[in-house]
C-alpha positions as CSV (number, residue, x, y, z in Angstrom):
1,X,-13.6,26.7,1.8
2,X,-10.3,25.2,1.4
3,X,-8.5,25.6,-2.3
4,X,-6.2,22.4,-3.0
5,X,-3.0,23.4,-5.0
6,X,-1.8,20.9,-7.5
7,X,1.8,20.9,-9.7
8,X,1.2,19.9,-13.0
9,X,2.9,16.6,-12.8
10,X,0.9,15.7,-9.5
11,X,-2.2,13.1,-10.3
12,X,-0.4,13.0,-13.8
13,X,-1.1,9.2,-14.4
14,X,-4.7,9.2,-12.6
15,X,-5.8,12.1,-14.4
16,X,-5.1,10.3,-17.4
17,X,-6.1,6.8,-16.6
18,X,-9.2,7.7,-14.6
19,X,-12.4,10.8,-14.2
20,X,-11.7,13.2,-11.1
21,X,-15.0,12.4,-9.4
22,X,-14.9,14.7,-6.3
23,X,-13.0,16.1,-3.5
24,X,-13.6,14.0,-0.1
25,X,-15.6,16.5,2.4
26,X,-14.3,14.7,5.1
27,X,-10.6,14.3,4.3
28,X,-10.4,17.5,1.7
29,X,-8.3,15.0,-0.8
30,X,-9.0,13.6,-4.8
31,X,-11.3,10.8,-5.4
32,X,-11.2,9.0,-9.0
33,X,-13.7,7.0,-10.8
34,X,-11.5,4.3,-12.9
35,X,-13.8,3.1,-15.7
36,X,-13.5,-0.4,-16.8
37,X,-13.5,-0.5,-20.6
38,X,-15.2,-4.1,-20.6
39,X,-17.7,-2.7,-18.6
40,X,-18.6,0.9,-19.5
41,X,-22.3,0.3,-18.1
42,X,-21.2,-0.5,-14.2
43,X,-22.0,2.6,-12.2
44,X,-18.2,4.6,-11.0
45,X,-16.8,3.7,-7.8
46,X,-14.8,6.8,-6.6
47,X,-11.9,6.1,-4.2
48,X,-8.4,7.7,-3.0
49,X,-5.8,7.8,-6.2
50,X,-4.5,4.6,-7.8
51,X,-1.2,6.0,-7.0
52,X,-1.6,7.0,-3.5
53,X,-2.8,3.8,-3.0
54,X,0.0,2.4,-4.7
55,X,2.6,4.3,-2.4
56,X,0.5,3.3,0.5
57,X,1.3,-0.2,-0.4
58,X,4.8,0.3,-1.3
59,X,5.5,1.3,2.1
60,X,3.4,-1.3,4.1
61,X,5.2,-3.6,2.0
62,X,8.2,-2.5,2.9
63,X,7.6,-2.5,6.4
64,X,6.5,-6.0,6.1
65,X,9.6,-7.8,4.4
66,X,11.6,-6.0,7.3
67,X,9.0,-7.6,9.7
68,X,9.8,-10.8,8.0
69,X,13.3,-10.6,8.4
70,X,13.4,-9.9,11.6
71,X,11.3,-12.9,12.5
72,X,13.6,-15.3,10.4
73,X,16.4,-14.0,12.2
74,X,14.7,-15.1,15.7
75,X,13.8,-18.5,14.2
76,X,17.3,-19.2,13.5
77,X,18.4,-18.1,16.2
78,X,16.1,-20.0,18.2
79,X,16.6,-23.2,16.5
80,X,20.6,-22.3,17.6
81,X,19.7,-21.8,20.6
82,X,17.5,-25.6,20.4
83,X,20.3,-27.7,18.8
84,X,22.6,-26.1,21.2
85,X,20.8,-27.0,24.3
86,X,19.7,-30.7,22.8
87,X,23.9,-31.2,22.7
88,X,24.4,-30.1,25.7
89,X,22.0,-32.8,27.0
90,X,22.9,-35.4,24.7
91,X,26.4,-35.4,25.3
């Protein structure tokens, strides 16, 4: 049995915004329930923390805007390297 040690600031927003449903078996980490308030009926749908998640996508995002980058810097440089070559045939 593993015993998962928490600060008391960890979770702080998903402990208030949603229900600690369980511990994954598999993966030994939190899973939340986030309740709708327009829908208090629907059955709970437990999954990692919100802000995991949202770290998750902070990163990814980050590594995609540098992606981006990169690839506009090769498409100017390739249209450089176009123009370049249609003057030297043009001229």
């Amino acid at each position: 049995m593993e015993i998962i040690k928490l600060e008391p600031e960890d979770y702080e927003q998903d402990f208030r915004e949603g229900v600690l449903g369980r511990v994954n078996p598999e993966t030994g980490t939190l899973e939340f329930a986030y309740p709708d308030p327009d829908e208090p009926e629907t059955p709970p749908v437990y999954q990692p923390p919100l802000s995991d998640q949202v770290n998750e996508l902070k990163q990814e995002n980050a590594l995609l805007k540098a992606q981006n980058a990169a690839l506009s810097e090769r498409a100017d440089f390739i249209e450089d390297v176009i123009a370049e070559m249609a003057n030297q045939v043009y001229q």
